[in-house]
KOLNU-506962 format. One record per residue (C-alpha): residue in one letter; x, y, z. Coordinates in Angstrom, 1 decimal. Layout:
N
seza=A&c1=X&c2=Y&c3=Z
...
***
This chain:
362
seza=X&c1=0.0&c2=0.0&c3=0.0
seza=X&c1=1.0&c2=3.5&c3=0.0
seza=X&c1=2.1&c2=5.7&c3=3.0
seza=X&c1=2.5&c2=9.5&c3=3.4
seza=X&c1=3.6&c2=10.4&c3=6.4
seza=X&c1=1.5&c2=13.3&c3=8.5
seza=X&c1=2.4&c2=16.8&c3=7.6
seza=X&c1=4.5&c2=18.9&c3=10.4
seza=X&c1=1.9&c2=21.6&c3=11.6
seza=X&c1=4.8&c2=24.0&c3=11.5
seza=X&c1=5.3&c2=23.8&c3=7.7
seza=X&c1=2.2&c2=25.5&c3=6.7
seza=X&c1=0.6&c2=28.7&c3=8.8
seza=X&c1=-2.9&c2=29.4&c3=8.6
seza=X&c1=-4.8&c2=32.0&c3=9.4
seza=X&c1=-7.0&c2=30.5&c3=11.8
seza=X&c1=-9.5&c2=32.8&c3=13.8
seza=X&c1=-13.2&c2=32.8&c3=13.8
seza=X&c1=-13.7&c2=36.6&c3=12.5
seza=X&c1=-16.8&c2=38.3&c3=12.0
seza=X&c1=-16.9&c2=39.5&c3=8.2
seza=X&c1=-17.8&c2=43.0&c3=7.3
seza=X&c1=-20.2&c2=43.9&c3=4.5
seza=X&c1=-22.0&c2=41.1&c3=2.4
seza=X&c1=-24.4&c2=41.1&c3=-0.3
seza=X&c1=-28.4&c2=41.3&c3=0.4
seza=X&c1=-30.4&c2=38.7&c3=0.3
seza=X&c1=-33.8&c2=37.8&c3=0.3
seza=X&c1=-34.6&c2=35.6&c3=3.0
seza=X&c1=-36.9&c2=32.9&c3=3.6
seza=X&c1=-37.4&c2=31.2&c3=7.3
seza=X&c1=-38.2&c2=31.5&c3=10.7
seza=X&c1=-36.0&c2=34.5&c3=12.5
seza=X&c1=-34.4&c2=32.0&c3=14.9
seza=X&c1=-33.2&c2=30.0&c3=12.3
seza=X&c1=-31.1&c2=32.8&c3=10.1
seza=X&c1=-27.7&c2=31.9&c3=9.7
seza=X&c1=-25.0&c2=33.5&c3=11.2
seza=X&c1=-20.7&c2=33.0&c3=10.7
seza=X&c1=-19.5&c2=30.0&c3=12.4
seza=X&c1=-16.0&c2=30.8&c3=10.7
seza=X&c1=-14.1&c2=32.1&c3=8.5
seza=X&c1=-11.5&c2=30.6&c3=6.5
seza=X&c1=-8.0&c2=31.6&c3=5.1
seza=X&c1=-7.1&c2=31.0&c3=1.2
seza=X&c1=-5.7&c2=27.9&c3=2.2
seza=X&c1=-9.2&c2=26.1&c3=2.7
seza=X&c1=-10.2&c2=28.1&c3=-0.1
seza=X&c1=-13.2&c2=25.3&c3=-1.4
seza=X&c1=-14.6&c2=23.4&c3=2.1
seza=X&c1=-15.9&c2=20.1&c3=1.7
seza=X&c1=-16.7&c2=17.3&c3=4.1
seza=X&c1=-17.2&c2=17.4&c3=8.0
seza=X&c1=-17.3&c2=14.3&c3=11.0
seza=X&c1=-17.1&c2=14.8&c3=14.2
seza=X&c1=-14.6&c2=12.9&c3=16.5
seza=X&c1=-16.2&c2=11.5&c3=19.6
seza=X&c1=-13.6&c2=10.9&c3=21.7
seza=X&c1=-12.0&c2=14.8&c3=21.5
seza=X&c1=-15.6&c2=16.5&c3=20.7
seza=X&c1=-13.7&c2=17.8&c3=17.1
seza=X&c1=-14.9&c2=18.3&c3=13.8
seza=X&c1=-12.6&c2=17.2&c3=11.1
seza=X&c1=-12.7&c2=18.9&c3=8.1
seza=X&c1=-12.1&c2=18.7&c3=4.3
seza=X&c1=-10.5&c2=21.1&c3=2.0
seza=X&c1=-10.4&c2=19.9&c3=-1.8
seza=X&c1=-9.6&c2=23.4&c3=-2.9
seza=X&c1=-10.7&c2=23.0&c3=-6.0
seza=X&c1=-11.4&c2=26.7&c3=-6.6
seza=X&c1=-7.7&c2=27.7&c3=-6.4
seza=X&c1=-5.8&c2=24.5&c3=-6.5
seza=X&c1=-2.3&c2=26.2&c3=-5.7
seza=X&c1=-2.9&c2=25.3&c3=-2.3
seza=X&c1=-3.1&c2=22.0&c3=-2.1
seza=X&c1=-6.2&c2=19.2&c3=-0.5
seza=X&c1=-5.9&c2=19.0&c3=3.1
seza=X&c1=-7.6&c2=18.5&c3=6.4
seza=X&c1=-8.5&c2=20.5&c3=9.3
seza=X&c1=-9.7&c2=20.8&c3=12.7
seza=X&c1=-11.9&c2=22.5&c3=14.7
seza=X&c1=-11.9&c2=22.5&c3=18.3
seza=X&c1=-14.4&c2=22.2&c3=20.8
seza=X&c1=-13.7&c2=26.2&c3=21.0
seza=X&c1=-13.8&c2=26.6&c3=17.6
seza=X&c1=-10.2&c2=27.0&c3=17.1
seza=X&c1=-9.0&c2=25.5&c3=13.8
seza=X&c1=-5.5&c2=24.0&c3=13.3
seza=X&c1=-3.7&c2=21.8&c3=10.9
seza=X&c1=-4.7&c2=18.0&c3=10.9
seza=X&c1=-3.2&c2=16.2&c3=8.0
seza=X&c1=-2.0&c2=17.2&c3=4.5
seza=X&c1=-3.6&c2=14.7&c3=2.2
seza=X&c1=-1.3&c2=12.4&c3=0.0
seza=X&c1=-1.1&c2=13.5&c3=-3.8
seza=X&c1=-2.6&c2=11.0&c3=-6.7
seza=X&c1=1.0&c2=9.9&c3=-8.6
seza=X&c1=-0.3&c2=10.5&c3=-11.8
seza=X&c1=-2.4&c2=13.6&c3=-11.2
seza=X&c1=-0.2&c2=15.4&c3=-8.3
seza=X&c1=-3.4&c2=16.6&c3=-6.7
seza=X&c1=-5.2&c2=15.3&c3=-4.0
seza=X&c1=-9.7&c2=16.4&c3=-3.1
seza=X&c1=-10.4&c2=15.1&c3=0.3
seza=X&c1=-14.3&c2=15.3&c3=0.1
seza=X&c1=-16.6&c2=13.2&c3=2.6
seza=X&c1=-14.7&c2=11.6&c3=5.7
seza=X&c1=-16.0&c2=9.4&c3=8.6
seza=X&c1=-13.9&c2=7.8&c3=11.4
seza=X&c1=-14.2&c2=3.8&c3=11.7
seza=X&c1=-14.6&c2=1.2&c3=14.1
seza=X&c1=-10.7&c2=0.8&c3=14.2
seza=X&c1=-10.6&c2=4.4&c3=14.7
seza=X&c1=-9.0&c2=5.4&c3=11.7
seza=X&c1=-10.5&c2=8.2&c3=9.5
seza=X&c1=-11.8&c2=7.2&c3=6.0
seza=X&c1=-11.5&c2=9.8&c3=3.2
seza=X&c1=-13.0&c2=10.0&c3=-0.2
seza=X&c1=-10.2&c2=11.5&c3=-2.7
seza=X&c1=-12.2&c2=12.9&c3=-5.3
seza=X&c1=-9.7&c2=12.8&c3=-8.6
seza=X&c1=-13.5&c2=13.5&c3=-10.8
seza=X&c1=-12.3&c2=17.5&c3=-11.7
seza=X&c1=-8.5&c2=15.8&c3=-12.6
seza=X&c1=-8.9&c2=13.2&c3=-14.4
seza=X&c1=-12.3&c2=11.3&c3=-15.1
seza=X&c1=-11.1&c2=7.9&c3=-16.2
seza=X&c1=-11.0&c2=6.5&c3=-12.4
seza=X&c1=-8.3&c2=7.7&c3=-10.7
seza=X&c1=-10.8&c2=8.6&c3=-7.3
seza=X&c1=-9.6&c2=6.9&c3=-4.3
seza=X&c1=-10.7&c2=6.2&c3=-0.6
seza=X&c1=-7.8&c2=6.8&c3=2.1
seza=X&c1=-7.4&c2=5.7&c3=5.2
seza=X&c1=-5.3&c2=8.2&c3=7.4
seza=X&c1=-4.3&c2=6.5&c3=10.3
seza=X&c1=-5.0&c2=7.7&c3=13.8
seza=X&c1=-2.7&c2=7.6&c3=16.7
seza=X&c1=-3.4&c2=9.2&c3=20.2
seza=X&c1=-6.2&c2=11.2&c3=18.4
seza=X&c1=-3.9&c2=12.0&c3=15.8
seza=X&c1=-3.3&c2=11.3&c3=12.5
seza=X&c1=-0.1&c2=9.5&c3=11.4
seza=X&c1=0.2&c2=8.6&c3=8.4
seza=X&c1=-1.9&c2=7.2&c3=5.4
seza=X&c1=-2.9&c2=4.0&c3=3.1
seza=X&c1=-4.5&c2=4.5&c3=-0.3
seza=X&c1=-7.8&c2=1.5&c3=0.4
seza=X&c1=-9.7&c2=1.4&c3=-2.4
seza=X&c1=-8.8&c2=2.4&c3=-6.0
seza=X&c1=-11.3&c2=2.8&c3=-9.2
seza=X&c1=-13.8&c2=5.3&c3=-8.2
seza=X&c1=-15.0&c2=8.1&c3=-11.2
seza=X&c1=-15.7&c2=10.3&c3=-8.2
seza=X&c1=-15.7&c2=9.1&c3=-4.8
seza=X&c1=-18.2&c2=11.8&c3=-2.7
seza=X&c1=-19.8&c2=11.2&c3=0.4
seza=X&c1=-18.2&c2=8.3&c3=3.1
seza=X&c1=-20.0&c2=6.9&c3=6.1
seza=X&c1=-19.5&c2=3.7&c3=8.1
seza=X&c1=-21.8&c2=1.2&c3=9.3
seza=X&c1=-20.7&c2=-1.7&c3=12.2
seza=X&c1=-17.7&c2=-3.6&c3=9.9
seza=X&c1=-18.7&c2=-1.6&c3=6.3
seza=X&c1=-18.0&c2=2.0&c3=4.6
seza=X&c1=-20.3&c2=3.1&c3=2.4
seza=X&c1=-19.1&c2=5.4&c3=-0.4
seza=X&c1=-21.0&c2=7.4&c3=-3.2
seza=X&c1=-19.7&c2=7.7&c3=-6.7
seza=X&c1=-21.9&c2=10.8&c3=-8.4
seza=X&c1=-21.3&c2=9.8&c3=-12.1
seza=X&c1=-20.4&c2=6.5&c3=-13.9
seza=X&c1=-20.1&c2=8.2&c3=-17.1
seza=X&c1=-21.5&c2=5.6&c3=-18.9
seza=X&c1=-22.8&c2=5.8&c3=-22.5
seza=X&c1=-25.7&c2=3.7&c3=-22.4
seza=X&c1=-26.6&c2=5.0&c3=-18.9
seza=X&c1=-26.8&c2=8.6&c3=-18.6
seza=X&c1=-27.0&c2=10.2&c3=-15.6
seza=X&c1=-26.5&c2=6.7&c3=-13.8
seza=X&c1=-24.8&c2=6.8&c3=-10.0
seza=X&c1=-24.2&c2=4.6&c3=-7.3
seza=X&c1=-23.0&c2=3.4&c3=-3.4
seza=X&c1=-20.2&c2=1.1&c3=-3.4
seza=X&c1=-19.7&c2=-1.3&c3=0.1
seza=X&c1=-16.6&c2=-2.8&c3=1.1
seza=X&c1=-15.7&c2=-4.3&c3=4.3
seza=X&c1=-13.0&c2=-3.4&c3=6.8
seza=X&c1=-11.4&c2=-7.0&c3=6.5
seza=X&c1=-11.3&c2=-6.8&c3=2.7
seza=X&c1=-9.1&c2=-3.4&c3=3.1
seza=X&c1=-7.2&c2=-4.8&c3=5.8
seza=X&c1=-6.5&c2=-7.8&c3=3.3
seza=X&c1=-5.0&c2=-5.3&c3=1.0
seza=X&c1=-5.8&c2=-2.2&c3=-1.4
seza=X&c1=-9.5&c2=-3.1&c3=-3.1
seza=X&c1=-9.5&c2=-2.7&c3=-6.8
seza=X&c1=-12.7&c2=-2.0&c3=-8.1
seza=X&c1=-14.4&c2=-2.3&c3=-11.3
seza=X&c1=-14.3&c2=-0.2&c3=-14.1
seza=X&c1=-16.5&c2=-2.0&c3=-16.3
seza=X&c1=-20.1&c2=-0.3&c3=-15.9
seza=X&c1=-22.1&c2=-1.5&c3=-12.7
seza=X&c1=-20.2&c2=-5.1&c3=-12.5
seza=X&c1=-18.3&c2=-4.5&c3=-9.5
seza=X&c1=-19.7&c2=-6.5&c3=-6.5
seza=X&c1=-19.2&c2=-3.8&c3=-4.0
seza=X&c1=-21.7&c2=-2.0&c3=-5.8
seza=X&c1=-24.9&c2=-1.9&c3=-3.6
seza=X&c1=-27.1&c2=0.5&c3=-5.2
seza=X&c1=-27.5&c2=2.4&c3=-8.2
seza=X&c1=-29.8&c2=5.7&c3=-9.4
seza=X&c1=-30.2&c2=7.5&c3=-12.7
seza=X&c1=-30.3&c2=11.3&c3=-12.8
seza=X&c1=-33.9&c2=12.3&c3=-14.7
seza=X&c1=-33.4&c2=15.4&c3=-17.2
seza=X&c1=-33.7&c2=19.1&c3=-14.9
seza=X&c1=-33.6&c2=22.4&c3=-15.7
seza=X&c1=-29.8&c2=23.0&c3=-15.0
seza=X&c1=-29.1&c2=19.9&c3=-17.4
seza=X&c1=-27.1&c2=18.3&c3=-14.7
seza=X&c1=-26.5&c2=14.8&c3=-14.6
seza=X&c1=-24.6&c2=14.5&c3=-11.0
seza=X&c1=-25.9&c2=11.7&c3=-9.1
seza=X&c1=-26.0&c2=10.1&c3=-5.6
seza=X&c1=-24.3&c2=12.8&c3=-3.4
seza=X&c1=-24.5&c2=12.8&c3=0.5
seza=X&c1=-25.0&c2=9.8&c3=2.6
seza=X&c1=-26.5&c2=9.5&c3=6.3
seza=X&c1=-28.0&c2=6.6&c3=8.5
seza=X&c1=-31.1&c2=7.0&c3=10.7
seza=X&c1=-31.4&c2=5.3&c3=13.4
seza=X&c1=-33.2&c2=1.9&c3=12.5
seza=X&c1=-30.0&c2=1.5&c3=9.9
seza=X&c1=-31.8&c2=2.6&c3=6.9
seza=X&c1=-29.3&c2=4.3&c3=4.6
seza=X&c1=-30.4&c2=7.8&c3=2.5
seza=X&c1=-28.5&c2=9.3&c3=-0.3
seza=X&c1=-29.3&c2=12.5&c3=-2.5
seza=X&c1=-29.5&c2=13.0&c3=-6.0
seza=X&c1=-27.5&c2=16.8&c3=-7.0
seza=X&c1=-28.8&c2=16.5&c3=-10.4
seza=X&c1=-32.4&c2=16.4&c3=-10.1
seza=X&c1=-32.8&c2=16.7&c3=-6.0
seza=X&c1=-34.5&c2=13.7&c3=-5.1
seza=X&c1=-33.8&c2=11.9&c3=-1.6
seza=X&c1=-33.7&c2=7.7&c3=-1.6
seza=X&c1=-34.0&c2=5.3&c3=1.0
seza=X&c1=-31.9&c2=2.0&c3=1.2
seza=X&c1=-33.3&c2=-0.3&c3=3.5
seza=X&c1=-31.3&c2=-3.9&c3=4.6
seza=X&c1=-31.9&c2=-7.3&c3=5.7
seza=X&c1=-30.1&c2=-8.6&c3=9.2
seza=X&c1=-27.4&c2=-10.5&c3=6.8
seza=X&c1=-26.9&c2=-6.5&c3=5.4
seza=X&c1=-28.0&c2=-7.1&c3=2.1
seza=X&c1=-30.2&c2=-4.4&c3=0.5
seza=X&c1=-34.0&c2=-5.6&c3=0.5
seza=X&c1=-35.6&c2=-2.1&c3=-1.3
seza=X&c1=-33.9&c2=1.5&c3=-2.8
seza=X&c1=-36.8&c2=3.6&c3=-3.4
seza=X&c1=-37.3&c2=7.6&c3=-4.0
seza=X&c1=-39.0&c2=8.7&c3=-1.1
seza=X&c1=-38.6&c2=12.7&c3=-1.7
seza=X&c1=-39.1&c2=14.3&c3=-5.0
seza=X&c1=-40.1&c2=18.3&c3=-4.1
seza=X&c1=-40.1&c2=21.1&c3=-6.6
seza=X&c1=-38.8&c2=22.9&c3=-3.3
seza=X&c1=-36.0&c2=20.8&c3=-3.7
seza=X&c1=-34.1&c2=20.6&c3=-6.6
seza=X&c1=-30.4&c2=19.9&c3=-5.3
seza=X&c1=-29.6&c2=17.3&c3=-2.6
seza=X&c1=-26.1&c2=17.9&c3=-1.6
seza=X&c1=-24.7&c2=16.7&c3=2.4
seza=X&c1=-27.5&c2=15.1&c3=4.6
seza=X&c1=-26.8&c2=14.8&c3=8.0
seza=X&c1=-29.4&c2=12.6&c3=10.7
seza=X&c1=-29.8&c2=13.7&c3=13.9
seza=X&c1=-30.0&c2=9.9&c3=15.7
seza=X&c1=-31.8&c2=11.6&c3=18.4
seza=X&c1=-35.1&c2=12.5&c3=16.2
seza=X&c1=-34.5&c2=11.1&c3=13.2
seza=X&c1=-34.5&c2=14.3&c3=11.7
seza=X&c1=-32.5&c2=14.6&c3=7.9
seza=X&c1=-30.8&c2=18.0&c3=7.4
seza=X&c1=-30.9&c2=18.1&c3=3.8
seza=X&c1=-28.3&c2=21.1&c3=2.1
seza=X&c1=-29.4&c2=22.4&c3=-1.3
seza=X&c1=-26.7&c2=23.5&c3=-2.9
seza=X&c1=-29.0&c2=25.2&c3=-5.6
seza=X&c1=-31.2&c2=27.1&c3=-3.5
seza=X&c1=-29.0&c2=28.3&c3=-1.0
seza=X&c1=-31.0&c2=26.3&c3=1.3
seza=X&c1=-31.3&c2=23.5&c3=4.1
seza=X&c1=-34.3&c2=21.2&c3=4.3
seza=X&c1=-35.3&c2=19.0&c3=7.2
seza=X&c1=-37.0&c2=15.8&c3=6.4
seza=X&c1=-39.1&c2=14.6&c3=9.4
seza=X&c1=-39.6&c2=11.0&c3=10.7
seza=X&c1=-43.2&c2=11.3&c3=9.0
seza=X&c1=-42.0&c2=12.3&c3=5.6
seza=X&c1=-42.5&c2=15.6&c3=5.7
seza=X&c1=-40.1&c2=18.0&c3=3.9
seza=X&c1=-40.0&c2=21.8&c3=5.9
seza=X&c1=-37.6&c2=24.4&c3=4.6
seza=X&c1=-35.4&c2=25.8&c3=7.6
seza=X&c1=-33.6&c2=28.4&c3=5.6
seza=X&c1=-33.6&c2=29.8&c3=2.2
seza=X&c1=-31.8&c2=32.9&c3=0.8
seza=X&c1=-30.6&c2=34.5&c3=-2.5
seza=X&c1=-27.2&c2=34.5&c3=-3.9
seza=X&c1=-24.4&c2=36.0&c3=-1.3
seza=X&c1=-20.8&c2=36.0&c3=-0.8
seza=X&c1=-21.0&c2=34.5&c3=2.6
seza=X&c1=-19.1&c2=37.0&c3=4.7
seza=X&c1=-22.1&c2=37.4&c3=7.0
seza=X&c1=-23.1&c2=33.7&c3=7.5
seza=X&c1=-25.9&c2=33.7&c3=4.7
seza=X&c1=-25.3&c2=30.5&c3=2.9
seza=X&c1=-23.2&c2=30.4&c3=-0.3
seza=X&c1=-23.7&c2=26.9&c3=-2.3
seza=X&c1=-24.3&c2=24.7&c3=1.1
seza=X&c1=-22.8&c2=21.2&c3=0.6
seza=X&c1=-22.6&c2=19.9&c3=4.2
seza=X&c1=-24.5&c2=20.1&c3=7.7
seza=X&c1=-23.3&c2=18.3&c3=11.1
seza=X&c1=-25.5&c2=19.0&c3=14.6
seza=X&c1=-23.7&c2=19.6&c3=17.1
seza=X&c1=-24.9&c2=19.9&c3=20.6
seza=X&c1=-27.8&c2=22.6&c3=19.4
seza=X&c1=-25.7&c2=24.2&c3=16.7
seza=X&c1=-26.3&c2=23.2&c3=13.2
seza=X&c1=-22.9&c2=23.5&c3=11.6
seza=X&c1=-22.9&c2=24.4&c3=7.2
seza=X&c1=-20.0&c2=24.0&c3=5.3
seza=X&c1=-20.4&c2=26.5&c3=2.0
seza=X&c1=-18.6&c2=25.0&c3=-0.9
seza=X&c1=-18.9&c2=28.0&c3=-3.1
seza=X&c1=-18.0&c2=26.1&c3=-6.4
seza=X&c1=-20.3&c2=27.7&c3=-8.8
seza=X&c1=-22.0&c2=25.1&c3=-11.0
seza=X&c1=-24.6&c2=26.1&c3=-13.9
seza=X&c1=-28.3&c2=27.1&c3=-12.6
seza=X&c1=-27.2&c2=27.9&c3=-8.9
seza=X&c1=-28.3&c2=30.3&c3=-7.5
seza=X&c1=-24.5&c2=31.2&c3=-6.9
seza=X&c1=-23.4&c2=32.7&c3=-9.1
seza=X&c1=-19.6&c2=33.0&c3=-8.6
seza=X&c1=-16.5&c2=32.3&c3=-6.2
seza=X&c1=-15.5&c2=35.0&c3=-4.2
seza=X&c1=-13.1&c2=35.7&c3=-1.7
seza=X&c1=-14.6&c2=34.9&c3=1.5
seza=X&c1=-14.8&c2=31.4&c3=2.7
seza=X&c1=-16.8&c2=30.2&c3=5.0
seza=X&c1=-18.7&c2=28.0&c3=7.8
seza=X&c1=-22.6&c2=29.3&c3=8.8
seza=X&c1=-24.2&c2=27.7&c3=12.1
seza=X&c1=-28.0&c2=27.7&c3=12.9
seza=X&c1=-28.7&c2=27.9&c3=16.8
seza=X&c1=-31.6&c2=25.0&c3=16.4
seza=X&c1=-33.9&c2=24.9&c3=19.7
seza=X&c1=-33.8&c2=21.3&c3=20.1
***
């Protein structure tokens, strides 16, 4: 396997305070008063395009991913965020050997307490070269890491379940199947046995659990499954980003899938990005990335908008392209990607970058 061995916190300085942002573009906005938006952080030009967030139980801090994809001289890397909200170095994330680069995306921590990270290779080079890495955790902190599973066209979202990751790949790319997407499985022996190879060839790779096909939109987007989460009867969701509809995966007890049906398909809704669970209510925090919005999806299957507002640069906490929402404690935590795609409602990157937080009453 590959190793790259932990970056030396010294060799790159961020600028790392929470500041409050001056100025900001007006927006027209749309929710309850208690729910507007407000900075959580923001972030220097080295986590210039924020991705992925998980939260690390046993220290209470949220890891989180940096593709950089809008200005890719600084290069893919992780940080953290303190119980304080103090943000420091974690880990700089190993380079592709062909394409130099590296686009840390979703993450999730293990059950061997490792942290599992989709590298997203998709905006590099399209003919599979997206991995998932494992960066190894020592004391709480990151070591090195192994390159576990090779072949994905763009490996997004990442979230564990007992002895399994489960990992979305948002386009196949395949001619016969446009718009097609899916959720790949593999086990933590498998890995441990050595780096998995997957597939190429279409949908004929075994770890492939699930698939979806994008339906024409009005942004002619064909981006596929997107954001993962897991309520808590072990029913597995994704999102569509193409055409904004929300699936449910349900298992048997041996794990194997018994049903994937579209359970959410809202003209409120036309983007599904991150989706978060709260375990506690079974409440899905839904980010829509064209909308500048978050949905919640109750228990019942009812879809409620939380927050909604028009195109903004972010420096005041308004959202700018959501892509990712994490609860913690009673804060609602919102990662803005601000990658500009066609039909957003954002309509360009800009130089703030940043983190919103809802105070949620419950």
């Amino acid at each position: 396997m590959r190793r790259h061995t932990a970056w030396k916190q010294s060799a790159v300085v961020l600028m790392l305070a929470a500041l409050v942002a001056l100025g900001g573009c007006e927006a027209a906005d749309t929710g309850p008063a208690g729910a507007k938006p407000t900075l959580f952080l923001s972030l220097p030009d080295e986590c210039n395009t924020p991705d992925g967030m998980t939260l690390d139980t046993k220290t209470g801090d949220i890891i989180l991913s940096c593709p950089n994809f809008n200005d890719t001289k600084f290069p893919g890397i992780l940080v953290k965020i303190d119980p304080r909200n103090k943000m420091t170095p974690y880990f700089n994330m190993p380079v592709h050997p062909e394409t130099k680069k590296a686009g840390p995306m979703g993450l999730d921590f293990g059950p061997d307490g490792n942290l599992y990270v989709a590298d997203n290779q998709y905006f590099n080079d399209k003919d599979h070269k997206s991995r998932l890495i494992r960066v190894n955790i020592k004391d709480s902190k990151p070591v090195d890491a192994d390159v576990v599973v090779e072949g994905f066209k763009l490996s997004n979202a990442v979230i564990w379940k007992g002895n399994n990751v489960y990992v979305s790949d948002t386009f196949f790319d395949l001619e016969d199947k446009p718009g097609a997407s899916g959720i790949y499985c593999i086990s933590l022996d498998e890995m441990n046995a050595g780096c998995v190879k997957l597939n190429p060839k279409g949908t004929a790779d075994p770890h492939l659990i699930a698939t979806f096909i994008t339906v024409p939109n009005h942004r002619n987007d064909l981006g596929g499954a997107d954001g993962l989460t897991f309520d808590s009867k072990g029913n597995l969701y994704t999102g569509n980003f193409g055409d904004g509809v929300l699936s449910k995966i349900t298992f048997d007890s041996d794990g194997k899938v018994t049903s994937n049906e579209v359970i959410v398909k809202d003209k409120a809704m036309p983007c599904v990005d991150g989706i978060f669970c709260d375990l506690e209510t079974d409440e899905i925090y839904i980010t829509d990335s064209e909308n500048n919005a978050i949905h919640v999806l109750s228990p019942d299957g009812a879809l409620s908008t939380l927050w909604e507002n028009d195109d903004t640069d972010g420096s005041d906490g308004l959202l700018d392209q959501p892509c990712e929402a994490l609860k913690r404690g009673k804060e609602l935590i919102i990662v803005c990607f601000d990658m500009s795609f066609p039909g957003l409602k954002n309509s360009a990157y800009d130089e703030h970058h940043t983190l919103s937080v809802i105070q949620l009453d419950k």
